[in-house]
C-alpha positions as CSV (number, residue, x, y, z in Angstrom):
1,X,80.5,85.4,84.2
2,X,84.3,86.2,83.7
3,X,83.6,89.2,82.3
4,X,81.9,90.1,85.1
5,X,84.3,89.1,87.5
6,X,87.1,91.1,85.6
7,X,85.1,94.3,86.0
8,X,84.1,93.7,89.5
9,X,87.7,93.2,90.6
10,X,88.9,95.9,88.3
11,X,86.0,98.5,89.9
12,X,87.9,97.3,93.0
13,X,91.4,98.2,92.1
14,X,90.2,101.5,91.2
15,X,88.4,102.4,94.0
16,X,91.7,100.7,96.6
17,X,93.9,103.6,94.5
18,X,91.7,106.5,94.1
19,X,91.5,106.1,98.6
20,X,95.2,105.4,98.1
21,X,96.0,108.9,96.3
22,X,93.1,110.8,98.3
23,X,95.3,109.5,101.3
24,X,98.8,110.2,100.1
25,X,97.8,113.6,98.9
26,X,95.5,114.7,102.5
27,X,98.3,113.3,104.2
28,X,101.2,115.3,102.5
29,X,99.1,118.8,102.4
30,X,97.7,119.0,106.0
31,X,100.3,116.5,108.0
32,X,98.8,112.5,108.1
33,X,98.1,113.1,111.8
34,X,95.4,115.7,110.6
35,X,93.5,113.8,108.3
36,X,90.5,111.8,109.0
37,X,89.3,108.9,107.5
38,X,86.1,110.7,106.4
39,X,87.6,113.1,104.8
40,X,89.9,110.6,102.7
41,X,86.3,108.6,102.0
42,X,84.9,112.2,101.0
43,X,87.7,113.5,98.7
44,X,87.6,109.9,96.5
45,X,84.2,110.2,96.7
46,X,83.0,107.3,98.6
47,X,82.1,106.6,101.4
48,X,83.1,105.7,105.0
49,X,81.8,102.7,105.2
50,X,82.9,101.5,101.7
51,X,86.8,103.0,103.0
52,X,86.0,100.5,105.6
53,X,86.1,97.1,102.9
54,X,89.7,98.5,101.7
55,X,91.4,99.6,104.7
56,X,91.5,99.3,108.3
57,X,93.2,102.8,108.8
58,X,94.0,105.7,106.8
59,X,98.0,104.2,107.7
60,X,97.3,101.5,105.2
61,X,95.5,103.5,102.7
62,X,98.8,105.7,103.0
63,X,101.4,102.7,102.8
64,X,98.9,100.8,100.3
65,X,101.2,102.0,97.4
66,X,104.5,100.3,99.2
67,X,102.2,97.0,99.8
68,X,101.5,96.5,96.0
69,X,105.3,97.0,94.9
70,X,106.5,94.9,97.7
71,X,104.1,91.7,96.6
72,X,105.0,92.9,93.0
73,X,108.8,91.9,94.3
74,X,107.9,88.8,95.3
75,X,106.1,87.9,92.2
76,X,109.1,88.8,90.3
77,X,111.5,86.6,92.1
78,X,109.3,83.8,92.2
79,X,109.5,83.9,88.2
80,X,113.0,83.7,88.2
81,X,114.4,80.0,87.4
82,X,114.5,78.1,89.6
83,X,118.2,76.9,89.5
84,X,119.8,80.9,89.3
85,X,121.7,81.5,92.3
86,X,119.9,83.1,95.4
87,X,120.9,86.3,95.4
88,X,121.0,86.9,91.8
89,X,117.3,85.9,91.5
90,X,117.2,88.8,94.5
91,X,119.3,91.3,92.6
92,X,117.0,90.9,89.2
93,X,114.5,90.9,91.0
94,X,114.7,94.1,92.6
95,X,116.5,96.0,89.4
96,X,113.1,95.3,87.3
97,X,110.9,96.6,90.5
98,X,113.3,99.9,90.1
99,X,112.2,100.2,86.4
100,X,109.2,99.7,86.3
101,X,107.8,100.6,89.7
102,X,110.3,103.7,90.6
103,X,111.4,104.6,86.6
104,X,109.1,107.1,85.9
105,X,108.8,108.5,89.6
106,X,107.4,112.3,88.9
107,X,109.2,114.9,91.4
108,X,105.6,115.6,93.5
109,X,106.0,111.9,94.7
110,X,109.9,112.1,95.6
111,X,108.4,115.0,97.7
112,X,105.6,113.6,99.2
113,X,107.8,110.2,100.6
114,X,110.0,113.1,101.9
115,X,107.3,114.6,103.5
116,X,105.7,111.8,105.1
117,X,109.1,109.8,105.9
118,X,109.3,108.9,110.0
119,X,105.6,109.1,110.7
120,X,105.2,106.1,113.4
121,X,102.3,105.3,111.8
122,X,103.8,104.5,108.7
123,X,106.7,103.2,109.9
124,X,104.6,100.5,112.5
125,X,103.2,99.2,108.5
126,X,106.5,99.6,106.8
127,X,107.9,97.2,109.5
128,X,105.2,94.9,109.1
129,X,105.5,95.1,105.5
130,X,108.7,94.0,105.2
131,X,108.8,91.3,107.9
132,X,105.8,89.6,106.2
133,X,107.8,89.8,102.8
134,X,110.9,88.6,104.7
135,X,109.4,85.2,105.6
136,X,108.0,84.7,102.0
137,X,111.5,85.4,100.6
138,X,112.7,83.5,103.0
139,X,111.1,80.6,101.7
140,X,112.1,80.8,98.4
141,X,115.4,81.5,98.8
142,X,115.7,77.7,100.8
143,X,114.1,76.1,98.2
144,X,117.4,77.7,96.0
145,X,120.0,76.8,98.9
146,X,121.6,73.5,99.4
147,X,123.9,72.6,102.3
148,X,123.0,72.3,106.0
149,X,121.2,75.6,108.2
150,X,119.3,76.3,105.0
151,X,116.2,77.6,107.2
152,X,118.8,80.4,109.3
153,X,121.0,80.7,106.0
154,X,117.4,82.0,103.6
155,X,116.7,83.9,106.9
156,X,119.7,85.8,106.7
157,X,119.9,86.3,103.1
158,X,116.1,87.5,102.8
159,X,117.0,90.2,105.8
160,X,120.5,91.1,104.3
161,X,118.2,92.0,100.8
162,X,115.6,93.7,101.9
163,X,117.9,96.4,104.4
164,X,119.8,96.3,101.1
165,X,116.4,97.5,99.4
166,X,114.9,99.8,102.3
167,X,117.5,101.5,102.5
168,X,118.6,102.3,98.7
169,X,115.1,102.8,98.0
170,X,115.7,105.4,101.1
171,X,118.5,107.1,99.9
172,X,117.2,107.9,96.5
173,X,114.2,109.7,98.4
174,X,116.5,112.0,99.8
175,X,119.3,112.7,97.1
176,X,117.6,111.5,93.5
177,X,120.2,112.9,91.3
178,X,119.8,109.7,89.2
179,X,118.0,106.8,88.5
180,X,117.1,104.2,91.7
181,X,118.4,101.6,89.5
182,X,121.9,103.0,89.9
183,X,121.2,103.5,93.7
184,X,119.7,99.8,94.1
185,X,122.5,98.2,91.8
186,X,125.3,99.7,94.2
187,X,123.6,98.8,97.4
188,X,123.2,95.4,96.2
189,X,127.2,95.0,95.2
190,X,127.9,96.4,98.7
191,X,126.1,93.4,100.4
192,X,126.8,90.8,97.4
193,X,129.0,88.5,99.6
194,X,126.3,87.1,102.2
195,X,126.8,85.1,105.4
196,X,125.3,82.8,103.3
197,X,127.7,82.1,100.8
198,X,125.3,83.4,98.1
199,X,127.8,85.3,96.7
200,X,127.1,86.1,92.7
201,X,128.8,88.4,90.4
202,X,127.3,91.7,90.4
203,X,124.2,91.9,87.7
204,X,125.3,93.8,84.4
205,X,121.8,93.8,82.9
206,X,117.9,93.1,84.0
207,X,116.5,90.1,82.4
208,X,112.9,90.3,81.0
209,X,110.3,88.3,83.5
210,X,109.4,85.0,82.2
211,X,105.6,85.3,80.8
């Protein structure tokens, strides 16, 4: 029965990123507001109904690669210890997502975020993206903080982070001359010292994910 399960769920994954890539690739070739959600079914070769049990809009089909990375985020700070300082769990956190979600990053894919950056569309799910990841942050990071406020003070750390990420991540689109690692690791200094008090010396290597 677990065998079965695995291969279900696995036929599942690869179905969600085949209409992931059909998206992204439509979407970058004729313009995102020029693509149908019959032709994304079409060109991964299902159909429009079975689009339908993945994604409500051909928006999040698009986005759907942002969505895993994001809840891959969380995972990794949530496997920090549990005694690390806040926004060093943050800063690892975010350096491993750069390696292993961003390292190998082929030029096409720089080009296509380029391409597709400032749709409304996408920007309506990036915002909701990132305030749903907010409040989970969020409640880590309290469970880290001692001191009164801790409820406003996680709040303000989780949104000082994630600008801190958008907009690294963002500035690598547009000028990757070198790794986002490099990008993400200066950001991250620049907004080290939080309202807070979270400050932590700036991170001089990515430990390995417990597990």
């Amino acid at each position: 029965m677990a065998e079965t399960t695995g291969l279900r769920e696995r036929k599942k994954a690869a179905t969600r990123l085949a209409l992931h890539e059909a998206a992204l690739r439509l979407a970058t070739e004729h313009g995102l507001d020029r693509v149908t959600v019959e032709a994304i079914a079409d060109a991964a070769n299902v159909s429009r109904r079975t689009f339908s049990n993945y994604f409500s809009s051909k928006e999040e089909a698009v986005f759907h690669g942002d969505a895993v990375r994001l809840r891959r985020l969380l995972e990794l700070v949530r496997r920090q210890p549990a005694d690390a300082p806040p926004w060093a769990v943050l800063s690892a956190a975010a350096e491993r997502l750069a390696v292993e979600a961003y390292g190998n990053a082929p030029p096409s894919w720089l080009l296509h975020r380029r391409q597709l950056r400032g749709h409304p569309g996408l920007v309506a799910h990036q915002i909701a993206a990132y305030t749903a990841i907010e409040r989970d942050l969020a409640d880590d990071v309290a469970r880290r903080l001692t001191g009164p406020d801790r409820a406003l003070r996680s709040r303000v750390v989780a949104a000082a982070f994630l600008a801190s990420l958008r907009v690294a991540i963002q500035h690598w689109i547009d000028h990757p001359d070198g790794p986002l690692h490099d990008v993400l690791r200066t950001a991250l200094a620049e907004t080290a010292t939080t309202p807070a008090g979270t400050s932590a010396p700036p991170v001089t290597s990515v430990p390995p994910p417990a597990g």
